[in-house]
C-alpha positions as CSV (number, residue, x, y, z in Angstrom):
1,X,-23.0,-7.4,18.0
2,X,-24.0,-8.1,21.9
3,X,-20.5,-6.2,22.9
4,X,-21.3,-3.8,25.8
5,X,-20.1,-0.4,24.0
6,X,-17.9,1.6,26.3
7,X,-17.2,5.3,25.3
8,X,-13.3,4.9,24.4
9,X,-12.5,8.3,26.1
10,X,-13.7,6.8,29.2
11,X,-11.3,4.2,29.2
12,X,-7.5,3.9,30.1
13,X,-5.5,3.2,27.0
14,X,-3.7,0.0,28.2
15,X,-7.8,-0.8,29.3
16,X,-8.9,-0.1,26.0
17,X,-5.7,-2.0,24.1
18,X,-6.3,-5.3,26.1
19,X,-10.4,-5.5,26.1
20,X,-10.4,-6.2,22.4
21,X,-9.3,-9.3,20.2
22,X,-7.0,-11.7,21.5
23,X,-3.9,-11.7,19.4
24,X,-4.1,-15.5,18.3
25,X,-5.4,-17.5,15.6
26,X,-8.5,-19.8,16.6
27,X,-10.9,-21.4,14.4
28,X,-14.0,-22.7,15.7
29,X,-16.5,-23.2,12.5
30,X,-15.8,-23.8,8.6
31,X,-14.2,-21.1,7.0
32,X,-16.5,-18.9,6.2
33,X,-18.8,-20.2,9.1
34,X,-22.6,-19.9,9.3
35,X,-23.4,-16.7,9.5
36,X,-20.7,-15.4,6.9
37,X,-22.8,-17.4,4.5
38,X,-25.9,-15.8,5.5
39,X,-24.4,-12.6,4.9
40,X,-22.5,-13.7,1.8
41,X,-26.7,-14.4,0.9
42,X,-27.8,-11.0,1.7
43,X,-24.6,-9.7,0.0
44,X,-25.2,-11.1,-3.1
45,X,-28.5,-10.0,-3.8
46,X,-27.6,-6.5,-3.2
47,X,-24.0,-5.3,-4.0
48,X,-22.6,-5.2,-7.7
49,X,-20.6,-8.5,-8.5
50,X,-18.4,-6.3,-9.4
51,X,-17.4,-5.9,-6.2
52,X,-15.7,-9.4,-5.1
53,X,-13.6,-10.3,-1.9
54,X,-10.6,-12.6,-1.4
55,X,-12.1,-14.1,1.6
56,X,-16.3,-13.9,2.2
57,X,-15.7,-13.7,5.8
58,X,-17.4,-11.1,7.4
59,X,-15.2,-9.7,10.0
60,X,-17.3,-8.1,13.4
61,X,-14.0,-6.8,15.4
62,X,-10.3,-6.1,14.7
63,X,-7.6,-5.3,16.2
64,X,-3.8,-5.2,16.7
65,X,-2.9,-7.6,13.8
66,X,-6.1,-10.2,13.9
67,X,-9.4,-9.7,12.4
68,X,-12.4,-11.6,14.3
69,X,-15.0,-12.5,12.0
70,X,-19.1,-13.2,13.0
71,X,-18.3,-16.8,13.8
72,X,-16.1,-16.4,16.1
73,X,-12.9,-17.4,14.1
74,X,-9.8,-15.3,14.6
75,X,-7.2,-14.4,11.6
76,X,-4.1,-13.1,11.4
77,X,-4.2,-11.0,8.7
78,X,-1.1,-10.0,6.7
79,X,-2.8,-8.2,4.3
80,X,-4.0,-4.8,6.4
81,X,-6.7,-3.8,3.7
82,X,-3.4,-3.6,1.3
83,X,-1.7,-1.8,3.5
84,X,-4.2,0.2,5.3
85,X,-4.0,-0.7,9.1
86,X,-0.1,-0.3,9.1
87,X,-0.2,1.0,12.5
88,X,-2.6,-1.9,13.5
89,X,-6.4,-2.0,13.7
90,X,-8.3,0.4,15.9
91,X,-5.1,1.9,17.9
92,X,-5.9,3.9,21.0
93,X,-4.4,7.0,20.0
94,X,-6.5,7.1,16.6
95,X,-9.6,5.7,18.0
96,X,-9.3,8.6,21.2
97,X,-8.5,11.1,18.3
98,X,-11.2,10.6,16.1
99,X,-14.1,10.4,18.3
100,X,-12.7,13.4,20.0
101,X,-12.8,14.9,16.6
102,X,-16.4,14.1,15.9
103,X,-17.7,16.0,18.6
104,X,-16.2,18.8,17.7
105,X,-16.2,18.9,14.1
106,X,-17.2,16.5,11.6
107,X,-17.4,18.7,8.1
108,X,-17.0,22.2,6.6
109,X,-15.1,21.8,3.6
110,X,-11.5,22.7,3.7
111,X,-11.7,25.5,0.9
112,X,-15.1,27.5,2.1
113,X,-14.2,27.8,6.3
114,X,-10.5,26.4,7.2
115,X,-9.4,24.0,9.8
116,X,-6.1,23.6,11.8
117,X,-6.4,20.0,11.9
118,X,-5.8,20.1,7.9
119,X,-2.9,22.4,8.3
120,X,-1.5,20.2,11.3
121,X,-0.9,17.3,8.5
122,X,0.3,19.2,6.4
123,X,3.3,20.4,8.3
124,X,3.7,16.7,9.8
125,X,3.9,15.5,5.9
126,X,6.5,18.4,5.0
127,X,8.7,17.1,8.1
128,X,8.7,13.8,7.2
129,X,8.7,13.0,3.4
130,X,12.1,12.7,1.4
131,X,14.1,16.3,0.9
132,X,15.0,19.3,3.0
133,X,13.6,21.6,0.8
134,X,10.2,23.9,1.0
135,X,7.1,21.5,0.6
136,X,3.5,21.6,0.0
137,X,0.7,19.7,0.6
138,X,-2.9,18.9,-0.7
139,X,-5.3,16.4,0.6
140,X,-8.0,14.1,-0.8
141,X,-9.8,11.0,-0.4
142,X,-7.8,8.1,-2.0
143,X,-5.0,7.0,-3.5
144,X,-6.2,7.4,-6.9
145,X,-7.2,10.6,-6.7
146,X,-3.5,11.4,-5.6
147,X,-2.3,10.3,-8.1
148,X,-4.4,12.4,-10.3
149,X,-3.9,15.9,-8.5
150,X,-0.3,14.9,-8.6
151,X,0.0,14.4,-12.8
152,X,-2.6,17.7,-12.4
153,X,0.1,19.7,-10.7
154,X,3.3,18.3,-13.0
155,X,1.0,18.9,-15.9
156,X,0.4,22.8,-14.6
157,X,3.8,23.3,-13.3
158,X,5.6,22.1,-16.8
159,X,3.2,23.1,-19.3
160,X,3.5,19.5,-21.0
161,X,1.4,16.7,-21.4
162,X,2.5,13.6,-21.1
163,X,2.7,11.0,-18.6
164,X,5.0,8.0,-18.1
165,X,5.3,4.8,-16.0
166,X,6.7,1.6,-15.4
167,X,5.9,-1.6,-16.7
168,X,4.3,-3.8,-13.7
169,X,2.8,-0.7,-12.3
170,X,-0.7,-0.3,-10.2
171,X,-2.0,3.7,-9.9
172,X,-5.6,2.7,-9.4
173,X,-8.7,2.6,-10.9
174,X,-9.8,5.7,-12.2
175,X,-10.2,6.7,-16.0
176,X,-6.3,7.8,-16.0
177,X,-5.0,5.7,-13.2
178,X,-6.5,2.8,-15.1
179,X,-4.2,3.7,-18.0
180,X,-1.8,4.1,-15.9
181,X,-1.4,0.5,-14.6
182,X,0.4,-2.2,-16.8
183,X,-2.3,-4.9,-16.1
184,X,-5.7,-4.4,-17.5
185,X,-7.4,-7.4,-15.7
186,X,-9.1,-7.2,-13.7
187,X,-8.8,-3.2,-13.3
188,X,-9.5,-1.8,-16.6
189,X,-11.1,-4.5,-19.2
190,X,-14.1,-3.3,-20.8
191,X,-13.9,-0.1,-18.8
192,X,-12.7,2.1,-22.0
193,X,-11.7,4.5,-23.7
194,X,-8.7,4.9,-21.3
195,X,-7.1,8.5,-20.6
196,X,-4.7,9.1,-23.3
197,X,-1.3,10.9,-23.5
198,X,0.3,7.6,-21.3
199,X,3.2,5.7,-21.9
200,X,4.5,2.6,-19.8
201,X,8.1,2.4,-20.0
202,X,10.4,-0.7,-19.1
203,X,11.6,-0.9,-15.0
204,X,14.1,-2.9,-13.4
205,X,13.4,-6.4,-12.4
206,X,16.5,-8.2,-11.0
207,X,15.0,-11.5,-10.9
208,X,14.1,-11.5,-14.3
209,X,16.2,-9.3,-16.3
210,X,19.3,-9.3,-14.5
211,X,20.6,-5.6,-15.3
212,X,22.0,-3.3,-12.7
213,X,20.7,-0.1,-11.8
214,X,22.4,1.9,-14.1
215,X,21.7,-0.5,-17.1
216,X,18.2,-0.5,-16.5
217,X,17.7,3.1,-16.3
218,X,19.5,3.7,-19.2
219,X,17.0,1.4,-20.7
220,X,13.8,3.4,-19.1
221,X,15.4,6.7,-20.3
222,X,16.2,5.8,-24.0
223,X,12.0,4.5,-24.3
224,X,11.4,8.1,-22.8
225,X,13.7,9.9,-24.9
226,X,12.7,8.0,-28.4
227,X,9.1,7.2,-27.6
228,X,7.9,10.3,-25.6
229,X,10.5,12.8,-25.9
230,X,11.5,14.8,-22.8
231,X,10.1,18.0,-24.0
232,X,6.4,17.0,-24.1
233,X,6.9,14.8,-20.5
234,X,5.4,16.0,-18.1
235,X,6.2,13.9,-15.2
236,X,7.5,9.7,-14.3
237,X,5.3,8.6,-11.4
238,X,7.6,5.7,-9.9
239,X,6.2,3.2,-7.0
240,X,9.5,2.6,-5.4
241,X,8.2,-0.7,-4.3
242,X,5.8,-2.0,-6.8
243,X,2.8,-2.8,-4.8
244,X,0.2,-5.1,-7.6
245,X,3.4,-5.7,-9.8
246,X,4.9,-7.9,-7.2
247,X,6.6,-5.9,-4.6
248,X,9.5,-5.5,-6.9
249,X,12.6,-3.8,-5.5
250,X,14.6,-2.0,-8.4
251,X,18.0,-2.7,-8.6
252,X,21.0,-0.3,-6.6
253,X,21.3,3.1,-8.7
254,X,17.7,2.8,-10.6
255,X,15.7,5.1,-9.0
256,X,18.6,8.1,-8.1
257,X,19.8,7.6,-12.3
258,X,16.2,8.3,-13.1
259,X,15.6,11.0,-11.3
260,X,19.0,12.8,-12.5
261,X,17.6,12.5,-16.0
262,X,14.5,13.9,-15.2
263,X,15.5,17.3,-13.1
264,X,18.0,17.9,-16.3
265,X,15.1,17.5,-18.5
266,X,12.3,19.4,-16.3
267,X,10.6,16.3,-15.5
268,X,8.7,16.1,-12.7
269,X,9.6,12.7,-11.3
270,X,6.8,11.4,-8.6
271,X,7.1,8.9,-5.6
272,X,3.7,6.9,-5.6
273,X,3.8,5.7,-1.7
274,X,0.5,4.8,-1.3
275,X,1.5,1.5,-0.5
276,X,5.3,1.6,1.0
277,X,5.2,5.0,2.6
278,X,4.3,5.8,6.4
279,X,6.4,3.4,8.0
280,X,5.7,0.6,6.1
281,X,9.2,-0.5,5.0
282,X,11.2,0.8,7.9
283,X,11.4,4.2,7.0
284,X,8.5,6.8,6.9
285,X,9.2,6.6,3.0
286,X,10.5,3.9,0.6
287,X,12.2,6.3,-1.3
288,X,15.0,6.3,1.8
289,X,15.7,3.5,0.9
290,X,17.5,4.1,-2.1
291,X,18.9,7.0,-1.5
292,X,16.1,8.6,-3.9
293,X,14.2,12.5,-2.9
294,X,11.5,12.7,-5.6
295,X,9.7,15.7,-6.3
296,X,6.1,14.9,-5.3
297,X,5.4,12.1,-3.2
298,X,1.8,10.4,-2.9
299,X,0.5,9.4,0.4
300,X,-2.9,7.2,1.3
301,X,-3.8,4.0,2.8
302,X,-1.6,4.2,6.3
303,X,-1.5,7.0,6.9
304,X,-5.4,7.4,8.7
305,X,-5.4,4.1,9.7
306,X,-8.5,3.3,8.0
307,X,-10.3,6.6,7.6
308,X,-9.8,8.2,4.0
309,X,-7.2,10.1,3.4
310,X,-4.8,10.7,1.0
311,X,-2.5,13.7,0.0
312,X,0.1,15.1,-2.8
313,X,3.4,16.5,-1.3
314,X,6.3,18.0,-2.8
315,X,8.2,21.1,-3.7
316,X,6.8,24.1,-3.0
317,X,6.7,26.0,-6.1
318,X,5.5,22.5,-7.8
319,X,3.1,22.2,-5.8
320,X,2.1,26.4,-5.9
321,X,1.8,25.7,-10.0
322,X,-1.9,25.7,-9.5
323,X,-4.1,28.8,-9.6
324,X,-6.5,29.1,-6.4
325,X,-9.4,26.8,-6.4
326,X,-7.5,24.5,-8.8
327,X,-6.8,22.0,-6.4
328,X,-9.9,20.4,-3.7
329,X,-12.8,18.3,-3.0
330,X,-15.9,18.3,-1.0
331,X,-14.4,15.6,1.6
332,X,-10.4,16.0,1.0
333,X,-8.9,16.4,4.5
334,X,-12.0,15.4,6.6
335,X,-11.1,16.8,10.2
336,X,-12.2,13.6,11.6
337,X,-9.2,12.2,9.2
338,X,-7.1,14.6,9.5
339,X,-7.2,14.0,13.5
340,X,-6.7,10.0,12.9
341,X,-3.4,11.0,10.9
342,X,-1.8,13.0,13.2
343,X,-2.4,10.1,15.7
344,X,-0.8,7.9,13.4
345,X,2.0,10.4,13.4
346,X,2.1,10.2,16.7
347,X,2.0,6.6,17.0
348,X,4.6,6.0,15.1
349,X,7.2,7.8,16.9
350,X,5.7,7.1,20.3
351,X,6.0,3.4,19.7
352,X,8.8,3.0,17.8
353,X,7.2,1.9,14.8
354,X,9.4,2.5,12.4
355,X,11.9,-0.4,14.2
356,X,9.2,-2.4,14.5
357,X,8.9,-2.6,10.9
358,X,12.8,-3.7,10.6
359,X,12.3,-6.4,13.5
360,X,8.8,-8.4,10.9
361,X,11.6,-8.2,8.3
362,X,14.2,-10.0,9.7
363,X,11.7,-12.3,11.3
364,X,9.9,-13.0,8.4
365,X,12.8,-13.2,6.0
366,X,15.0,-15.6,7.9
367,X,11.9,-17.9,7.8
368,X,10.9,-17.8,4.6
369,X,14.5,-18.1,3.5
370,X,14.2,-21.5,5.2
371,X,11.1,-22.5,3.6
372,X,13.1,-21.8,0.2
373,X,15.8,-24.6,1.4
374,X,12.4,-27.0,1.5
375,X,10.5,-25.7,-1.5
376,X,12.0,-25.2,-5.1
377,X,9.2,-23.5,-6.0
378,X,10.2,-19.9,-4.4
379,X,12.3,-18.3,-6.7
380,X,13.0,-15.1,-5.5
381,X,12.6,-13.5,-1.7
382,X,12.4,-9.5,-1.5
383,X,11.1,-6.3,-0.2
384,X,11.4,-3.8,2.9
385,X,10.1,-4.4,6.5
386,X,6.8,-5.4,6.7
387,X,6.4,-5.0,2.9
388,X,7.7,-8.8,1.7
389,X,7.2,-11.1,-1.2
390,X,7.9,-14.2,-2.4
391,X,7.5,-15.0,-6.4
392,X,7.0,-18.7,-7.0
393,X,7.9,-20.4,-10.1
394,X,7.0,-23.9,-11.6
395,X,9.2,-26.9,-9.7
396,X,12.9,-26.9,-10.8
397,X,12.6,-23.7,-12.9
398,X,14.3,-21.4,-10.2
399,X,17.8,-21.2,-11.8
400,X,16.1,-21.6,-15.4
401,X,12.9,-20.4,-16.7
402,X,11.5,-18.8,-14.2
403,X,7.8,-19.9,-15.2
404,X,5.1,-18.2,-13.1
405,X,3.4,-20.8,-10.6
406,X,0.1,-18.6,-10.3
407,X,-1.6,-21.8,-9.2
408,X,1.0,-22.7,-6.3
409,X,-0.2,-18.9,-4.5
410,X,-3.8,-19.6,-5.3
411,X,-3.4,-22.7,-3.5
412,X,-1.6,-21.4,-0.5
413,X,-3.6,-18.4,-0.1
414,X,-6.9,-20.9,-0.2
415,X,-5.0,-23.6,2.3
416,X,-4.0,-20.5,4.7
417,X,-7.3,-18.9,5.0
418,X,-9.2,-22.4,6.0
419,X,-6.2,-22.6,8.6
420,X,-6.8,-19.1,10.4
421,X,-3.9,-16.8,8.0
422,X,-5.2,-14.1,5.6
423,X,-2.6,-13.7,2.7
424,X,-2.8,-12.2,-0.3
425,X,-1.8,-12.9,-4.2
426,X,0.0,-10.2,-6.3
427,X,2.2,-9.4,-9.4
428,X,1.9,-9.8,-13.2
429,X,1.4,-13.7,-13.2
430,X,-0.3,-13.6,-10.3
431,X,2.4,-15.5,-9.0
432,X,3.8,-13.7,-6.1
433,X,2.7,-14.0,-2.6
434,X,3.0,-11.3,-0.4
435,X,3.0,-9.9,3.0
436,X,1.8,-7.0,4.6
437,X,0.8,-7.4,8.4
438,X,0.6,-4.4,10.5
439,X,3.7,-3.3,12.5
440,X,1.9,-4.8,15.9
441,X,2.4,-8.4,14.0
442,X,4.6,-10.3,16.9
443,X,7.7,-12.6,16.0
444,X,5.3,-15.4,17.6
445,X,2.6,-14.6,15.4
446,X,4.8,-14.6,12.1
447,X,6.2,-18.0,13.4
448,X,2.8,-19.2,13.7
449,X,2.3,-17.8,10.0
450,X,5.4,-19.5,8.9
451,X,3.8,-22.9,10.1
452,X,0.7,-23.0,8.2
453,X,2.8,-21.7,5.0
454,X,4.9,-24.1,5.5
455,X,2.1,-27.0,5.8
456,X,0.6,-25.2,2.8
457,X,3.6,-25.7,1.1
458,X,4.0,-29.2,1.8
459,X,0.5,-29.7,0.5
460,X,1.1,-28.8,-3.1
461,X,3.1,-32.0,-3.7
């Protein structure tokens, strides 16, 4: 980099927000350019193949909602590192926080010598997950590891063993979160023996199966009652918008019906927001949405903007089933992380972030509902704020089969990205294509988006 490096805390925030990447799309070289390849060459004779990328650009700067690779070319990235830069790349507040926190402290280990920056996140999380009841928190490193301190802690708390999720579910890939998620490739083949004890139960998936709420759940619940049994379950970890599955919405009533059944059975029912929580959909939490307060909600990628972080939160005498030293990890609730979140905190109230999330909703949803009136191939339009999908189905199957068009998103993705737009695939098929900008994505920006989809579109005839 040949950037003059200016110490951030030296510089005005509105100085700092406007000296970084222009927020446009420009490309000046083949995509990836020259030195991306070079790198791509060094890459590959030293990282696992294991390892692949959507997109083998190597990005120098980011910021706001584009990513500036080593050639020059701009992007405007709806993907946010799945959900990661949420409250944009490098904010002021964050960036001011955590170098302010690296001075000062950068390591001690939470559970030998304390920290309040730990404790400061913890209260924030209490304040601002689902429920008005006592909560608890424990941090960690990813999203993953969530999820395995919260099935740890349902486990303790109900003396059971058994865990249950939906079909079309991602939890990561770890040995139990790999067993956890519906589809094996790419996360789990030839990774095995898988963590046992788990049992993937049918969800609610309007476009496809056409029940209500209350139908569907009554369908979850009877494969829990006659294939698990509610007396050796010890918890229902629920994304309340499927992240990898497709960014599925469950239908009205699901999610509340569920969570009925499982307080009367001493289930602990968990909110898996690594993906749709901290702002994300318009609401700190997903689960506001529909009108559903788990008992232990997961937190991760937003809510650092980037640095790793991740926590379990619920009620408190869930949450206090552990015995002391039960619970930790050598870097879970970093201060220099810990600092970053409450920025984001901060950030999200200070700039209204949470609105800005419904205005890329209604934005991007009135546009892609025109490209639908152009393009029988999207079949079905959903999500939350800045959490959208659209599933694409073979030409004139829409209203009939519904057949999976994974090569239609391939195609788009590989058209955008050569035109400046970084989306990416999900869902079971493969055939859903979704978005997930940061909440500092403009309405001219998604309208520049909406162009090159809709040439992308155009191209597949």
């Amino acid at each position: 980099m040949t950037d003059t490096w200016i110490p951030v805390e030296s510089v005005p925030a509105e100085s700092a927000e406007s000296a970084t990447v222009p927020q446009e799309r420009r490309i000046v070289t083949a995509v990836p350019g020259p030195r991306s390849q070079e790198l791509q060459a060094r890459r590959t004779a030293v990282v696992s193949a294991g390892v692949s990328s959507v997109l083998p650009v190597y990005i120098e700067r980011a910021h706001g909602a584009v990513l500036e690779d080593v050639d020059g070319n701009r992007f405007l990235d709806f993907g946010a590192g799945i959900g990661v830069t949420t409250a944009g790349h490098t904010p002021a507040r964050v960036v001011e926080a955590a170098a302010a926190q690296s001075r000062d402290v950068l390591h001690t280990l939470f559970t030998i010598t304390p920290y309040e920056e730990y404790v400061h996140v913890a209260e924030l999380l209490a304040a601002h997950t689902p429920g008005d009841f006592a909560k608890k928190s424990v941090l960690v490193n990813s999203g993953a590891e969530a999820v395995e301190n919260g099935v740890k802690i349902a486990r303790k708390h109900t003396g059971r063993r058994a865990v249950a999720v939906l079909d079309h579910a991602y939890h990561g890939r770890t040995n139990l979160t790999m067993a956890m998620n519906y589809k094996a490739m790419p996360y789990a083949t030839g990774f095995g023996p898988l963590a046992g004890d788990v049992y993937h139960a049918p969800s609610s998936y309007p476009y496809r199966d056409g029940l209500t709420g209350e139908e569907a759940a009554a369908r979850t619940i009877g494969y829990l009652d006659k294939v698990v049994g509610a007396s050796d379950l010890a918890c229902l970890v629920v994304e309340p918008i499927q992240g990898e599955g497709g960014f599925m919405v469950y239908a009205d009533g699901y999610l509340p019906s569920l969570q009925g059944w499982c307080t009367a059975n001493g289930v602990v029912m968990i909110a898996d927001e690594i993906q749709s929580g901290m702002a994300r959909t318009g609401a700190y939490y997903a689960s506001e949405h529909f009108g559903w307060t788990p008992d232990l909600v997961l937190t991760a990628k937003g809510i650092a903007a980037g640095f790793p972080l991740a926590a379990v939160t619920g009620r408190a005498e869930i949450m206090d089933a552990s015995h002391p030293g039960g619970l930790g990890g050598t870097f879970g609730g970093n201060p220099v992380a810990c600092a970053a979140a409450v920025a984001v905190f901060e950030t999200i109230e200070e700039e209204g972030l949470l609105a800005e999330a419904r205005r890329i909703e209604a934005t991007l949803t009135a546009g892609l509902e025109r490209l639908r009136a152009k393009y029988d191939v999207i079949g079905d339009i959903r999500g939350r704020g800045a959490m959208i999908a659209i599933e694409l189905v073979e030409p004139g199957t829409a209203e009939t089969t519904k057949a999976p068009n994974a090569g239609a998103v391939s195609a788009i993705v590989a058209h955008a990205a050569q035109q400046g737009v970084l989306f990416l695939s999900a869902g079971t098929w493969g055939n859903v294509l979704r978005f997930l900008p940061s909440l500092r994505m403009t309405d001219e920006l998604i309208e520049d988006a909406l162009g090159v989809l809709d040439d992308a579109f155009a191209a597949l005839d």
